[in-house]
One Martini backbone bead per residue (centre of mass of N, CA, C, O) as a GRO file, in nm:
protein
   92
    1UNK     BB    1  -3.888 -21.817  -0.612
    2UNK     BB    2  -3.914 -21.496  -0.696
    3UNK     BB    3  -3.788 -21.314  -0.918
    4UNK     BB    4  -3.694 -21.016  -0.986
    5UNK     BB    5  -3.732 -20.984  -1.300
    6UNK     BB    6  -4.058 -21.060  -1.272
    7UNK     BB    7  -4.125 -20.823  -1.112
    8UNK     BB    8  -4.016 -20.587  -1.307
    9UNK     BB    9  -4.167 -20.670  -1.556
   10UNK     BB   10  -4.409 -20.626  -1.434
   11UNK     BB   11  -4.358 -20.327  -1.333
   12UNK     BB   12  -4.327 -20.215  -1.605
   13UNK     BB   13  -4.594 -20.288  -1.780
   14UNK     BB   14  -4.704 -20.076  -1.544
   15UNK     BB   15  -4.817 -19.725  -1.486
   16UNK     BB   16  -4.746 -19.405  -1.345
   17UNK     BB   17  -4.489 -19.403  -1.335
   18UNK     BB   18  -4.163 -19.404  -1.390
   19UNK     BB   19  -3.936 -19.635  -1.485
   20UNK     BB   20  -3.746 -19.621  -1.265
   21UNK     BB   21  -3.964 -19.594  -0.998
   22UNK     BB   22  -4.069 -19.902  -1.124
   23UNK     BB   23  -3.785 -20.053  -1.061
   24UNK     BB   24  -3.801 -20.011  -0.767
   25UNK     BB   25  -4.053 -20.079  -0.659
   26UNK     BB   26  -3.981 -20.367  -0.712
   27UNK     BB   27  -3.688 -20.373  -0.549
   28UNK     BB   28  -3.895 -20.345  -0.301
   29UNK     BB   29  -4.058 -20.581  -0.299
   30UNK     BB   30  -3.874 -20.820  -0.309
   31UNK     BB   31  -3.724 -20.738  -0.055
   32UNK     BB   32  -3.957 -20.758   0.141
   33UNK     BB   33  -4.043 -21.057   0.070
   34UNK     BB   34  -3.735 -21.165   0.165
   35UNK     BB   35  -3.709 -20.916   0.426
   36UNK     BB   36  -3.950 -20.855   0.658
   37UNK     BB   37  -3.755 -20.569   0.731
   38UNK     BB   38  -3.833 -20.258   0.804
   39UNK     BB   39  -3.562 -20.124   0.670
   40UNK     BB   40  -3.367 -19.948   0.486
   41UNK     BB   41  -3.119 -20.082   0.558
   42UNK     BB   42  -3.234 -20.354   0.530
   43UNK     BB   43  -3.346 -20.361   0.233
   44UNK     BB   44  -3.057 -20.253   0.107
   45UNK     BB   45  -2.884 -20.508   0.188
   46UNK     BB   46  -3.089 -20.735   0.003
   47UNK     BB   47  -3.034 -20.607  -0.239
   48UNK     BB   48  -2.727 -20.589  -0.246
   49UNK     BB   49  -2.755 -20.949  -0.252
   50UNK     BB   50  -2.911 -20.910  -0.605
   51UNK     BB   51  -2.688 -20.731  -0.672
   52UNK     BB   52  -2.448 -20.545  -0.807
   53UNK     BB   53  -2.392 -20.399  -0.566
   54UNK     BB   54  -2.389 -20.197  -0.299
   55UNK     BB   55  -2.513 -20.105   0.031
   56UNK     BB   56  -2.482 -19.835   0.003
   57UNK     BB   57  -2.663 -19.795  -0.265
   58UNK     BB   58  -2.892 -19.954  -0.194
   59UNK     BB   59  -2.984 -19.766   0.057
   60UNK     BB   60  -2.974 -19.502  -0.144
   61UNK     BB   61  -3.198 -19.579  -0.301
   62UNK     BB   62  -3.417 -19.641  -0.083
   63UNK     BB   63  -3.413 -19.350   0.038
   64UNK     BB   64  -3.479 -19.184  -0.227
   65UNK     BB   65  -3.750 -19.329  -0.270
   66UNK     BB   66  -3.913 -19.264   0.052
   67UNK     BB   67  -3.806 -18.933   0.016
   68UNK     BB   68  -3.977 -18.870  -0.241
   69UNK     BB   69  -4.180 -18.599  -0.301
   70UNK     BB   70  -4.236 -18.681  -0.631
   71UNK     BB   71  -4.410 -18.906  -0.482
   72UNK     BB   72  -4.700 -19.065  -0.507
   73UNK     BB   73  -4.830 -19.283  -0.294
   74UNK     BB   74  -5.123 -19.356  -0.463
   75UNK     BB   75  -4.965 -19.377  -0.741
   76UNK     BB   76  -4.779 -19.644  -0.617
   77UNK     BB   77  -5.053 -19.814  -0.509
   78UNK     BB   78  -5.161 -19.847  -0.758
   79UNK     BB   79  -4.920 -19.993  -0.952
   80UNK     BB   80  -4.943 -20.179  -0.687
   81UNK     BB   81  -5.245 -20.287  -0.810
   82UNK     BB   82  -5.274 -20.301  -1.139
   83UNK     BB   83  -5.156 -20.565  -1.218
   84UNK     BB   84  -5.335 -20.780  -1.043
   85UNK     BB   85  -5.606 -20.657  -1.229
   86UNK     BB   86  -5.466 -20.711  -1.493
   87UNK     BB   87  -5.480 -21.010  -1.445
   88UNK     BB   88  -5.544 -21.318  -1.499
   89UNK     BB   89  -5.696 -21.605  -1.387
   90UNK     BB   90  -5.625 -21.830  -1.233
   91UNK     BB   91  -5.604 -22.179  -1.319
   92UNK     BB   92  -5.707 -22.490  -1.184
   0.00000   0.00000   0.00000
Protein backbone atom coordinates (compact mmCIF):
# COMPACT_ATOMS: atom_id res chain seq x y z
CA UNK A 1 0.00 0.00 0.00
CA UNK A 2 1.28 3.20 -1.09
CA UNK A 3 1.50 5.79 2.22
CA UNK A 4 0.06 9.43 1.80
CA UNK A 5 3.25 10.75 2.74
CA UNK A 6 5.03 9.19 -0.26
CA UNK A 7 2.38 10.40 -2.52
CA UNK A 8 2.40 13.87 -0.96
CA UNK A 9 6.11 14.07 -1.41
CA UNK A 10 6.20 12.93 -4.93
CA UNK A 11 3.82 16.10 -5.53
CA UNK A 12 5.31 18.86 -3.70
CA UNK A 13 8.15 18.41 -5.60
CA UNK A 14 6.66 18.88 -9.31
CA UNK A 15 4.01 21.40 -10.72
CA UNK A 16 2.79 24.55 -11.42
CA UNK A 17 0.22 24.62 -8.89
CA UNK A 18 0.61 26.63 -5.49
CA UNK A 19 1.74 23.88 -2.92
CA UNK A 20 -1.39 23.86 -0.65
CA UNK A 21 -3.27 22.96 -4.06
CA UNK A 22 -0.44 20.49 -4.78
CA UNK A 23 -0.85 18.49 -1.40
CA UNK A 24 -4.85 18.42 -1.60
CA UNK A 25 -4.54 17.22 -5.03
CA UNK A 26 -1.72 14.37 -3.68
CA UNK A 27 -4.31 13.54 -0.70
CA UNK A 28 -7.49 13.29 -3.53
CA UNK A 29 -5.16 10.86 -5.53
CA UNK A 30 -4.40 9.02 -2.19
CA UNK A 31 -8.13 8.75 -1.75
CA UNK A 32 -9.09 7.52 -4.77
CA UNK A 33 -6.88 4.80 -5.10
CA UNK A 34 -7.82 3.10 -2.41
CA UNK A 35 -11.43 4.19 -2.28
CA UNK A 36 -12.51 4.50 -6.07
CA UNK A 37 -15.49 5.79 -5.73
CA UNK A 38 -16.02 9.02 -7.15
CA UNK A 39 -18.01 11.00 -4.80
CA UNK A 40 -16.90 13.94 -2.77
CA UNK A 41 -18.60 12.57 0.17
CA UNK A 42 -16.99 9.40 -0.45
CA UNK A 43 -13.74 10.53 -1.52
CA UNK A 44 -14.03 13.18 1.87
CA UNK A 45 -14.90 10.50 4.10
CA UNK A 46 -11.83 8.13 3.04
CA UNK A 47 -9.44 10.76 3.62
CA UNK A 48 -10.67 11.61 7.07
CA UNK A 49 -9.87 8.28 8.02
CA UNK A 50 -6.29 8.72 7.09
CA UNK A 51 -5.62 12.06 8.70
CA UNK A 52 -6.62 12.93 12.12
CA UNK A 53 -9.63 15.61 10.88
CA UNK A 54 -13.53 14.68 10.67
CA UNK A 55 -15.28 13.97 7.76
CA UNK A 56 -16.66 17.03 7.58
CA UNK A 57 -13.26 18.95 7.39
CA UNK A 58 -12.68 16.19 4.63
CA UNK A 59 -15.33 16.65 2.52
CA UNK A 60 -14.92 20.44 2.91
CA UNK A 61 -11.71 20.20 1.90
CA UNK A 62 -12.72 17.89 -1.41
CA UNK A 63 -15.20 20.07 -2.25
CA UNK A 64 -13.64 23.48 -2.28
CA UNK A 65 -10.89 21.56 -4.15
CA UNK A 66 -12.99 20.40 -7.21
CA UNK A 67 -15.10 23.39 -7.38
CA UNK A 68 -12.52 25.88 -6.77
CA UNK A 69 -12.39 27.71 -10.11
CA UNK A 70 -9.11 29.25 -9.92
CA UNK A 71 -7.75 25.73 -10.97
CA UNK A 72 -6.85 25.15 -14.19
CA UNK A 73 -7.77 21.89 -15.09
CA UNK A 74 -5.20 21.45 -17.53
CA UNK A 75 -2.44 22.68 -15.03
CA UNK A 76 -3.94 19.91 -12.51
CA UNK A 77 -3.38 17.14 -14.81
CA UNK A 78 0.14 18.35 -16.16
CA UNK A 79 0.95 18.15 -12.55
CA UNK A 80 -0.47 15.00 -11.91
CA UNK A 81 1.81 13.68 -14.67
CA UNK A 82 4.51 15.66 -14.62
CA UNK A 83 5.92 14.10 -11.83
CA UNK A 84 5.64 10.13 -13.39
CA UNK A 85 7.43 11.70 -16.55
CA UNK A 86 10.39 13.30 -14.87
CA UNK A 87 10.80 9.82 -12.60
CA UNK A 88 13.47 7.44 -13.73
CA UNK A 89 12.85 4.38 -15.41
CA UNK A 90 11.96 1.08 -12.88
CA UNK A 91 14.74 -1.28 -13.33
CA UNK A 92 14.37 -4.61 -13.70
Amino acid sequence: MISLGSITEFFTNTGQLRLSQRKTLAALVWAVLYEPLLGIAKIGRHLAMANTTTAKHAIQRVDRFVGNLRINMEVAQGDLFAGWSARPPASS
